[in-house]
C-alpha positions in Angstrom: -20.9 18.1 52.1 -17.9 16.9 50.1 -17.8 13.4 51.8 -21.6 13.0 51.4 -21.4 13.4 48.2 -18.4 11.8 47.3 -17.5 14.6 45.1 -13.7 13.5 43.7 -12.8 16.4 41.0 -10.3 15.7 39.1 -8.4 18.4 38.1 -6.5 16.7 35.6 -9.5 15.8 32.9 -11.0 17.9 29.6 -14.1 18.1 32.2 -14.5 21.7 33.8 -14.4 21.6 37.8 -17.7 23.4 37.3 -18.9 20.6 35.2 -18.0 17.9 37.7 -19.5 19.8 40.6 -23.0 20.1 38.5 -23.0 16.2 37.5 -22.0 15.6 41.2 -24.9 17.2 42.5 -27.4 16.4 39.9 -26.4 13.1 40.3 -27.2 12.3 44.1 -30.2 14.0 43.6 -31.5 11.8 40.9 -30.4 8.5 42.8 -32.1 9.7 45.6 -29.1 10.5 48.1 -29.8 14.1 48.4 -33.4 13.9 49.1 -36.2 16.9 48.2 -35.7 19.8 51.0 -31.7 18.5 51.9 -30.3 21.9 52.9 -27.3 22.2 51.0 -24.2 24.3 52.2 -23.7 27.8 50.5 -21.5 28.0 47.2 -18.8 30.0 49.3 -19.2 27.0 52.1 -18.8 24.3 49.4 -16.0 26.2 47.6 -14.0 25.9 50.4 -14.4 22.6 51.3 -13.3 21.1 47.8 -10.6 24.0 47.4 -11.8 25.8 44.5 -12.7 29.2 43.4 -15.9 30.7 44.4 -17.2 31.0 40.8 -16.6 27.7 40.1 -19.2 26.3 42.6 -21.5 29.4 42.2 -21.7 28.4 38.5 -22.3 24.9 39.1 -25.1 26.1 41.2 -26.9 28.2 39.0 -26.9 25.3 36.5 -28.5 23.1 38.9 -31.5 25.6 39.7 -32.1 26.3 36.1 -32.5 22.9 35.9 -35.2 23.2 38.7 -32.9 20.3 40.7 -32.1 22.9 44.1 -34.2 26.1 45.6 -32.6 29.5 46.8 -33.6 31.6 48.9 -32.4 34.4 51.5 -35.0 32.6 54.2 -34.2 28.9 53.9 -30.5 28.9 52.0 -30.1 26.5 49.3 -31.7 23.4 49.1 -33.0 20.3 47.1 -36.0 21.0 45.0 -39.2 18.8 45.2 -39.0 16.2 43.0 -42.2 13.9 41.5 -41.9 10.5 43.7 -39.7 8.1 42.5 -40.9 5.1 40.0 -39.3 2.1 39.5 -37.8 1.8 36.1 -39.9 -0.9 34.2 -38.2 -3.7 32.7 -36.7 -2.8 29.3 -38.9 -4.5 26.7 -37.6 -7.8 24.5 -37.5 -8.6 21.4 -40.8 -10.1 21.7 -42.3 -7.2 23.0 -42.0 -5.4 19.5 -43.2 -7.9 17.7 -47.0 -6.8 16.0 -50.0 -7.1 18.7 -51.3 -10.9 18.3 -54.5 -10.0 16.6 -52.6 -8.5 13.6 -49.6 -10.9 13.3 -51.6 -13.0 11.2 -52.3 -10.5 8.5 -48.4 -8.6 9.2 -46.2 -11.3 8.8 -45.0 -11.1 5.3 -46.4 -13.2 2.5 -46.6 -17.2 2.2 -47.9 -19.4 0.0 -51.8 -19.6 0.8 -51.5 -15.8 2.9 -54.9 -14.1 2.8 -56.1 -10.3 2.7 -52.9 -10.0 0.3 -53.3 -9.6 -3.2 -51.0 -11.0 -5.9 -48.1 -9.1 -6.2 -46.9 -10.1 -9.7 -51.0 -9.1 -11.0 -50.3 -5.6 -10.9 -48.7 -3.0 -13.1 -46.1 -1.6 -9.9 -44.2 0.0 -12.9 -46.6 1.8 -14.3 -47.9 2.8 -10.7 -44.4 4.1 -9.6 -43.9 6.4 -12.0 -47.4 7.8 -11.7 -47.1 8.2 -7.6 -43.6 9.4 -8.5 -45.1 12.7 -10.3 -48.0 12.9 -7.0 -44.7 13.1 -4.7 -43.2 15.8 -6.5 -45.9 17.6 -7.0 -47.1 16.8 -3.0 -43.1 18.5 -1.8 -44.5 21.8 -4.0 -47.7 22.2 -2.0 -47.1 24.5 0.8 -50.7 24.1 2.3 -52.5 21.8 4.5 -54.7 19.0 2.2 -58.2 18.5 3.0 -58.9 16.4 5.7 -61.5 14.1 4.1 -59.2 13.4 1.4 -58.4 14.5 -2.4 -61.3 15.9 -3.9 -59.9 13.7 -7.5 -60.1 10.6 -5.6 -63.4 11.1 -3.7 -64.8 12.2 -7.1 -63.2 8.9 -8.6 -64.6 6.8 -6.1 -67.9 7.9 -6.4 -68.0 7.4 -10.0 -66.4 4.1 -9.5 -69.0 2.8 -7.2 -71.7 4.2 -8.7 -71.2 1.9 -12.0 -69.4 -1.1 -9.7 -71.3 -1.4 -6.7 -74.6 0.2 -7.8 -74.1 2.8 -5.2 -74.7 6.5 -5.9 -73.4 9.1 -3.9 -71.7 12.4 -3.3 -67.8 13.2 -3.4 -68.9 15.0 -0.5 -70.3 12.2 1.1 -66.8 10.0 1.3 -63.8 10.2 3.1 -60.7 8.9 2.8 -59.1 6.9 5.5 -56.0 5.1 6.5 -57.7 1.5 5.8 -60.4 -0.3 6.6 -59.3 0.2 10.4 -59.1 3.8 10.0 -62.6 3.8 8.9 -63.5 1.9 11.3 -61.7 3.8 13.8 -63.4 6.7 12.4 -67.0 5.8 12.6 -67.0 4.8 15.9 -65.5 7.8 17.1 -69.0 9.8 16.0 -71.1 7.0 16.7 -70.5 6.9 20.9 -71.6 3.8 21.6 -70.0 2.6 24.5 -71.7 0.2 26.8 -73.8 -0.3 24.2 -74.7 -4.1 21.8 -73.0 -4.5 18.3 -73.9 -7.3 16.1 -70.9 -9.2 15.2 -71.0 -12.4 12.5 -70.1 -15.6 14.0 -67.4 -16.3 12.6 -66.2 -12.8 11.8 -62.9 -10.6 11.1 -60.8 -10.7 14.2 -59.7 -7.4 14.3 -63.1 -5.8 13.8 -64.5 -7.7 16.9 -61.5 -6.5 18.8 -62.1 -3.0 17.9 -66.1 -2.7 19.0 -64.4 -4.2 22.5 -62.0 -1.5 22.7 -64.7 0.6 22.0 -66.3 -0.6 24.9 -69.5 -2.4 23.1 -70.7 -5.8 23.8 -70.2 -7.5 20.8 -73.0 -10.5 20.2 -72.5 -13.1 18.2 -74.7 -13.9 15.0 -74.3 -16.6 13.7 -73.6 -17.2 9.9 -75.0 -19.8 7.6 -75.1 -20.9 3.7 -77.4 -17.5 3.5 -74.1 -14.9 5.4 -75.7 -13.3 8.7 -78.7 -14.2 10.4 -80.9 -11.7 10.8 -83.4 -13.1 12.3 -81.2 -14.9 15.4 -79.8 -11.1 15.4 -83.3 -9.6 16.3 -84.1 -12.5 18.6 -80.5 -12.0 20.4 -80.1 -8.3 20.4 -83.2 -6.4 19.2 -82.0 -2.9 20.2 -78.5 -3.4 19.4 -76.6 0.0 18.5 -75.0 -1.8 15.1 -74.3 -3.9 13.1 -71.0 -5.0 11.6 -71.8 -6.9 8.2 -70.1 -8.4 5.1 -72.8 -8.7 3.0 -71.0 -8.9 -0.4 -68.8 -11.8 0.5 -69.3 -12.6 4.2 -65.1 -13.1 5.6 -64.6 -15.7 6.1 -67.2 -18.1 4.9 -68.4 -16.4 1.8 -71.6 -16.3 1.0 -73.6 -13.4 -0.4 -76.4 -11.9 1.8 -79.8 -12.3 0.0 -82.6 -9.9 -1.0 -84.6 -11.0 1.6 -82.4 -10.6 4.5 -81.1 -7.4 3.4 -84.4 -5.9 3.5 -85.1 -7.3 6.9 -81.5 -6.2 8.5 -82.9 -2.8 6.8 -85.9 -2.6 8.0 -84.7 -3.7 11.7 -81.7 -0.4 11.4 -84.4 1.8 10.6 -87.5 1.1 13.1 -85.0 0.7 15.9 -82.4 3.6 14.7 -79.6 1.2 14.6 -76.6 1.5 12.5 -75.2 -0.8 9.9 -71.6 -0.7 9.0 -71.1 -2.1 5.7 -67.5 -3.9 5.5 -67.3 -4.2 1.4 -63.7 -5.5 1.6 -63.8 -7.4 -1.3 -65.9 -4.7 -3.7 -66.7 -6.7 -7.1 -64.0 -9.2 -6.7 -66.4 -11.7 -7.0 -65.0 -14.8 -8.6 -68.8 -16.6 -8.9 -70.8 -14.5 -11.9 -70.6 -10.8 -10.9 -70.8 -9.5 -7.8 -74.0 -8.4 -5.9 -75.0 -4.4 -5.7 -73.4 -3.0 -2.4 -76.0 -2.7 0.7 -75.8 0.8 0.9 -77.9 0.9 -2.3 -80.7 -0.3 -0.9 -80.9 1.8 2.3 -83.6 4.4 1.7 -83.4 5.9 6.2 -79.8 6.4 5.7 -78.7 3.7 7.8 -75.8 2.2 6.0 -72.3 3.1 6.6 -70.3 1.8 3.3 -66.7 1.0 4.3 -64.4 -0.5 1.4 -60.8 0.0 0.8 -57.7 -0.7 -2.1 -56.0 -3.4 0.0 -57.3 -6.6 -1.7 -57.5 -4.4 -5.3 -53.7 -2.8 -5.3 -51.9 -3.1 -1.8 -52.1 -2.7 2.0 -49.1 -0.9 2.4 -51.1 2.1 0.8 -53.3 1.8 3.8 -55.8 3.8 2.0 -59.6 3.1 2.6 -62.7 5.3 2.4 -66.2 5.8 4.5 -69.0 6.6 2.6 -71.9 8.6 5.4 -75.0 8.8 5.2 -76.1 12.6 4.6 -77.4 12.7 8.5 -74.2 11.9 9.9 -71.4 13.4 7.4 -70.8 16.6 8.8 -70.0 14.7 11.9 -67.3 12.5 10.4 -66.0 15.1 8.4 -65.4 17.1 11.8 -63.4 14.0 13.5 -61.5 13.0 10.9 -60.1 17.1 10.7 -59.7 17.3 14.2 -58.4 13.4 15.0 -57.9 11.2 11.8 -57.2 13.3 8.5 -56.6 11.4 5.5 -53.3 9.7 4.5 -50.8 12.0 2.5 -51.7 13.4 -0.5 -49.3 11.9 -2.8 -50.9 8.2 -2.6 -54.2 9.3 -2.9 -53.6 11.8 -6.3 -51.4 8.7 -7.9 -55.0 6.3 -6.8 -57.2 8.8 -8.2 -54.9 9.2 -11.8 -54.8 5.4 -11.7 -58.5 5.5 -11.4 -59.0 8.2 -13.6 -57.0 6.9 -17.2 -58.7 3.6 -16.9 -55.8 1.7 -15.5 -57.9 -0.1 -11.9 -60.8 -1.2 -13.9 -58.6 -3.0 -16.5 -56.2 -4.1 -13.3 -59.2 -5.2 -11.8 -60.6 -7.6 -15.0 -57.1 -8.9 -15.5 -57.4 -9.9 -11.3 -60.3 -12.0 -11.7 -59.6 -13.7 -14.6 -55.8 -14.9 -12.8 -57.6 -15.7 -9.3 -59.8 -17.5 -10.8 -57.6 -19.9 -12.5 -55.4 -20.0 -9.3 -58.9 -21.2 -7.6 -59.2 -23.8 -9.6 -55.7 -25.1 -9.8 -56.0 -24.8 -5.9 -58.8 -27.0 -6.1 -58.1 -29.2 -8.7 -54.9 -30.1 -6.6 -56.7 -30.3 -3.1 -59.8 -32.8 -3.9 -58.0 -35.9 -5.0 -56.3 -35.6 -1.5 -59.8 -36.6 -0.3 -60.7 -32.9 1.5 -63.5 -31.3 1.6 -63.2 -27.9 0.1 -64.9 -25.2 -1.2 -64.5 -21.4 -2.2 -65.0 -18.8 0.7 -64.1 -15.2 -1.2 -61.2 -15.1 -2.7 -59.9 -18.3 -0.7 -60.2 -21.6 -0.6 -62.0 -23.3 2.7 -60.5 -26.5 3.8 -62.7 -28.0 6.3 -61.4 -29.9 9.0 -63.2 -32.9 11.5 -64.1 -31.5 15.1 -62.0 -30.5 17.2 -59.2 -30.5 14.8 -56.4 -28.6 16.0 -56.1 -25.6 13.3 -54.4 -23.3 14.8 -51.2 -26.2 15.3 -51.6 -26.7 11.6 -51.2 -23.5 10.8 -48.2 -22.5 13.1 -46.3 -25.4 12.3 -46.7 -24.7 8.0 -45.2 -21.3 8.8 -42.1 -23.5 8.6 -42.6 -24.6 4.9 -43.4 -21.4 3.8 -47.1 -22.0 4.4 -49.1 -19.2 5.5 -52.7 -20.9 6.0 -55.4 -18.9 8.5 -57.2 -21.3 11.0 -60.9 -20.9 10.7 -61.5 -21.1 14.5 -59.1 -17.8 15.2 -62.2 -15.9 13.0 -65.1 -17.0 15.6 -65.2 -15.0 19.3 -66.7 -18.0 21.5 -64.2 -20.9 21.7 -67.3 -23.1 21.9 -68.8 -21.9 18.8 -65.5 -22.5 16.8 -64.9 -25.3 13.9 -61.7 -26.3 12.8 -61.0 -25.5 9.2 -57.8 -23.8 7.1 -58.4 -20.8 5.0 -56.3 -20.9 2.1 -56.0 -17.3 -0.2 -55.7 -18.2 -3.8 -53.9 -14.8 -4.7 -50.3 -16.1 -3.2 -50.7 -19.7 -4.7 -47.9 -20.1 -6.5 -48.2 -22.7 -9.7 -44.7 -24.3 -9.8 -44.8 -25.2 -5.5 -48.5 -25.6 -6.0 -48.4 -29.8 -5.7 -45.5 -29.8 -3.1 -47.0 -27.1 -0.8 -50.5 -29.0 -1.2 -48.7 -32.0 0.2 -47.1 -31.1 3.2 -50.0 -29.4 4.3 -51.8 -32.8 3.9 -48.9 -34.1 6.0 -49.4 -31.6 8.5 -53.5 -32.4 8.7 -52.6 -36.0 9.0 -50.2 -35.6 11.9 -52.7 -32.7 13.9 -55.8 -32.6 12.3 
């Protein structure tokens, strides 16, 4: 036994004989040496093999089977336990391998000059903001009970309120929950809706990550496309007539921008409601509407209860609040209510209390003003600096679209400006068929900064000339 083992004690370390015996053991078991159902020799056997007291080895023993590595018994003596089969160790991960999943670098890789889906960090009052989350933490390390699941009852009441006089949506505190995003949402609602194997209309182009999400859902998404009007109802009847859903930005369609009209918002309506469809409403932009003011949500038009409003802070205060809100249609509320307690509660109190205080003493709408005035002047620097360049722009949200000639290699542009500081989105990443793509660069006006403005507008022109 000794020799099989290899079991070398060394009398001489801090390490009790016991302990060496145990590690010993254990140790040929794990690499497979002493295989499941070895017999192994008694402890009075094996103590006087390696010349050491019975206790010793009996100890080391009764380590081993409380560990559940070796059986006793009076029947079949001591032996190696049965042990789960062997798996070969995977391949420890690089540095690569933690790096964010490749349909969220884009939006995860800290702020450049043109970045979009950020807003402008030196627009809003952080000071003001930490001191009034500062007061929500303490008083969130006082509470010693659980927080309601669909969120602070402040904040849903603030939101209502908010998009009420905003959005021209009215609607219950009770109807909204709070959610970590606009992926938490999303998450959320398609959770209760059980869709899979089922069609989802998609807008062509459309946000990446939302069109991943319906596929790990297990929906078929169809493209729609998108024209000077947003999404195409009628090629979205004609393609998918009993489609489960649809995923829409009818505010400000991402990333082309244009508002969906009266007219197809009635007939997207009308085709939810005869066919008992679903329309998820994506208002990520809410009123930042940089053209006039911004058109009345969708959801205030749905009279079947078809609509289900998504809209979150991130473009308003920041994404690292990761705070976002559903509102559901009566119908369907108790249903999200019950998934989000049981598998997606809302983010921690603290943020949402501080949101809902912010809300509450007047501090977002004024934010909010003081936001459109500023990206609407950096619009215009953006494009007063672009056009004499010869490029063919126009606005898209609350960016700038740079359209590029066919076939255009975007995605090169963009990946090599990273170098500069540049942080332009290539339009052909937002569409899901490769053959439906055009080339174009999205550029976000909130991270244009006025004094590298010229400069950063000429390298990129350098870059177009050299790929595009």
């Amino acid at each position: 036994m000794s020799t099989l083992l290899k079991l070398e004690l060394d009398r001489g370390t801090q390490t009790s004989l016991t302990e060496q015996i145990h590690l010993g053991i254990a140790g040929a078991i794990s690499t497979g040496v002493l295989a499941p159902g070895a017999r192994l020799p008694s402890w009075r056997d094996l103590a006087a093999q390696l010349g050491v007291a019975r206790g010793t080895v009996r100890a080391a023993y009764e380590r081993l089977q409380d560990a559940q590595l070796i059986e006793s018994s009076r029947a079949r003596g001591t032996h190696v336990a049965e042990r789960p089969q062997r798996i070969e160790k995977a391949a420890e991960p690089d540095e690569a391998d933690n790096a964010p999943p490749e349909a969220y670098r884009e939006f995860s890789t800290g702020t450049g000059i043109f970045q979009m889906g950020v807003p402008a960090p030196d627009c809003f009052p952080a000071k003001l903001f930490a001191r009034i989350r500062g007061r929500a933490v303490r008083a969130e390390l006082s509470a010693l009970t659980y927080p309601d699941p669909r969120g602070d009852i402040d904040l849903r009441r603030e939101i209502a309120a908010h998009l009420a006089m905003s959005r021209g949506l009215e609607c219950l505190p009770s109807q909204i929950i709070v959610t970590a995003g606009f992926t938490g949402a999303l998450g959320l609602i398609l959770r209760v809706l059980r869709s899979e194997g089922r069609s989802a209309w998609m807008e062509e182009p459309g946000f990446p990550l939302t069109r991943r999400a319906l596929q790990i859902a297990q929906m078929k998404t169809i493209p729609i496309p998108v024209d000077a009007n947003g999404l195409d109802v009628e090629e979205g009847i004609r393609r998918a007539p009993d489609a489960a859903l649809a995923v829409v930005t009818a505010g400000q369609q991402a990333p082309l921008g244009p508002t969906l009209p009266l007219a197809r918002r009635i007939a997207l309506l009308d085709w939810a409601a005869q066919t008992d469809a679903w329309i998820i409403e994506d208002d990520y932009l809410g009123e930042l509407q940089l053209k006039g003011r911004a058109a009345p949500a969708l959801a205030s038009l749905d009279r079947a209860g078809r609509v289900i409003y998504v809209g979150s802070f991130s473009k308003t205060i920041s994404p690292t609040l990761r705070l976002g809100f559903v509102v559901a249609p009566l119908q369907i509320a108790a249903k999200l209510e019950e998934a989000a307690t049981c598998l997606a509660p809302a983010p921690g109190p603290a943020v949402q209390q501080a949101t809902a205080e912010f809300m509450r003493d007047g501090h977002f709408l004024r934010h909010l003003r003081r936001m459109k005035r500023d990206y609407a002047s950096r619009r215009d620097d953006l494009e007063s600096a672009l056009k004499p360049m010869g490029l063919s722009v126009r606005t898209a949200g609350l960016a700038i679209l740079l359209e590029l000639r066919s076939g255009a290699q975007d995605t090169r542009i963009a990946r090599e400006a990273t170098a500069f500081g540049l942080a332009p989105s290539p339009l052909s990443g937002w569409y899901g068929s490769s053959g439906n793509a055009r080339s174009g660069l999205l550029l976000g006006v909130t991270t244009v900064a006025g004094n590298r403005l010229a400069a950063s507008c000429e390298r990129l022109r350098d870059l177009i000339d050299q790929y595009g």
